[in-house]
Steps between C-alpha positions, in 0.01 A plus 500: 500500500514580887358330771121497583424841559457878329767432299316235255330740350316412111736627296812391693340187450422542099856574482638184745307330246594651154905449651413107572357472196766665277772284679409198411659359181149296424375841432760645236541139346067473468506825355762449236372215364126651451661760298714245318211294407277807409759633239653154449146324393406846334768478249487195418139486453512818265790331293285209464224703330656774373463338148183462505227655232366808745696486759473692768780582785261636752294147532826332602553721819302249764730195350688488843241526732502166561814472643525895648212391677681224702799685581237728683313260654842337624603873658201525680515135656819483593433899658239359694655173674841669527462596834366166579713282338812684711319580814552874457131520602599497832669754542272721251191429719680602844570831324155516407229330774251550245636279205249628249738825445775251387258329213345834409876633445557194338242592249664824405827417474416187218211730366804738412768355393221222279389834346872571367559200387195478314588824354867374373320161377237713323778723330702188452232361278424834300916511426469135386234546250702811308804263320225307350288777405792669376601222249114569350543874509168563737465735707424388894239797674505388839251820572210391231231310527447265775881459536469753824280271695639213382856577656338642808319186534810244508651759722233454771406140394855423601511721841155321591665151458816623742226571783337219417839308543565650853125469667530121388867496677369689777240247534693158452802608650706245293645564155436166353121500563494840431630475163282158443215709562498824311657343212246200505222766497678774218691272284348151522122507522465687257668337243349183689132612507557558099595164420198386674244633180481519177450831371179575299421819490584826347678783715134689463374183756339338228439123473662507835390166709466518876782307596744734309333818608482361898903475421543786331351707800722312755741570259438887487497500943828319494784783579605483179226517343353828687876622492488460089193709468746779586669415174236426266186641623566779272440294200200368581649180618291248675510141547179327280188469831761692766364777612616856373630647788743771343811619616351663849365167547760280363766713784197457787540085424888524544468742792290223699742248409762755711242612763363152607811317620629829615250544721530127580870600607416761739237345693737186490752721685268638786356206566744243548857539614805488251706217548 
């Protein structure tokens, strides 16, 4: 990027951005290991159940998005306190007075690259589903059936997490903290928050009590849980006394998980000077 002036223009800046981000090793190594774990846990998982009486191959294909999930998170973390954890930012914000171009580029540069690799997970996890189908002689139709918006689903599900990643790193500025946070809020609360009741009703929300359905619904805001929806709204999926907010609904919870310390970030940078 040039000096302040003409010369920082938007997409000069969308592409200083995209180049920082595809230099750093953080970036390559995050990625690999998302599609490792997608096709790695995949595969195993099918193995595992391939034996089984009605087995299907197609209801193993979210088995690593447990893992795939963190390596995204982890991308978009360490893509948002990069700059701060090297004090690159200083330099990036005399090229560009206004700052808010910097995060904005920021945003497009993870959003695209997050949107490949959740491609190559996603196909990673449909090629690691085929030996064990094969052994069992059924067919896989990736095109029937719900499978479509299924796979489009973890493809944005994954993407959303990456942004979410970066706006908390944009935020916090520090990697540890960062990471504490948006895993703490994917990862652990949920699984936290379900160890907390005793389920007792059916998936129809019947016989549900009001302690598991007043967890169930924080359960459903968390950014996982509005991310999932992407996945498994299409089966009718939804937590017993959580509300049924559908895929368009389950992607507006995620997107506010994104927006909201985004927009934190920004007004963080105008108002108070970068140290």
């Amino acid at each position: 990027m040039s000096a302040r002036g003409p010369g920082a223009t938007l997409p000069r800046v969308i592409a200083a951005e995209w180049t920082k981000l595809m230099s750093l090793r953080s970036t390559w190594w995050a990625a690999l290991a998302s599609v490792a774990a997608s096709g790695g846990l995949t595969y195993l998982s099918a193995n595992a159940s391939s034996g089984d009486p009605g087995y299907e191959p197609l209801g193993d294909l979210t088995a690593g998005l447990i893992l795939t999930q963190l390596g995204l998170l982890v991308l978009g973390v360490l893509a948002g306190t990069g700059e701060f954890s090297t004090g690159g930012f200083r330099s990036a914000f005399v090229a560009v007075p206004r700052r808010w171009p910097v995060l904005a580029a920021q945003v497009l540069a993870v959003a695209g690259f997050a949107l490949l690799v959740a491609v190559a997970s996603v196909v990673a996890a449909v090629l690691a589903i085929l030996p064990a189908a094969s052994s069992r002689d059924l067919p896989v139709h990736v095109t029937g059936g719900s499978t479509p918006h299924e796979l489009a689903g973890m493809v944005l599900f994954l993407t959303g997490l990456a942004l979410f990643g970066l706006a908390v790193g944009a935020l916090v500025r520090r990697v540890v903290p960062a990471l504490v946070t948006v895993i703490g809020l994917t990862l652990i609360l949920p699984v936290a928050l379900s160890l907390a009741v005793e389920p007792g009703g059916t998936m129809f929300g019947e016989g549900v009590t009001p302690q598991e359905a007043a967890v169930n619904t924080v359960m459903t805001l968390l950014p996982s849980g509005g991310g999932g929806l992407l996945v498994t709204s299409s089966d009718g999926f939804t937590m017993p006394g959580a509300p049924d907010l559908g895929a368009v609904g389950g992607g507006l919870v995620l997107a506010t998980w994104a927006l909201v310390p985004f927009t934190a970030a920004v007004l963080r940078l105008r108002l108070k000077d970068v140290k």
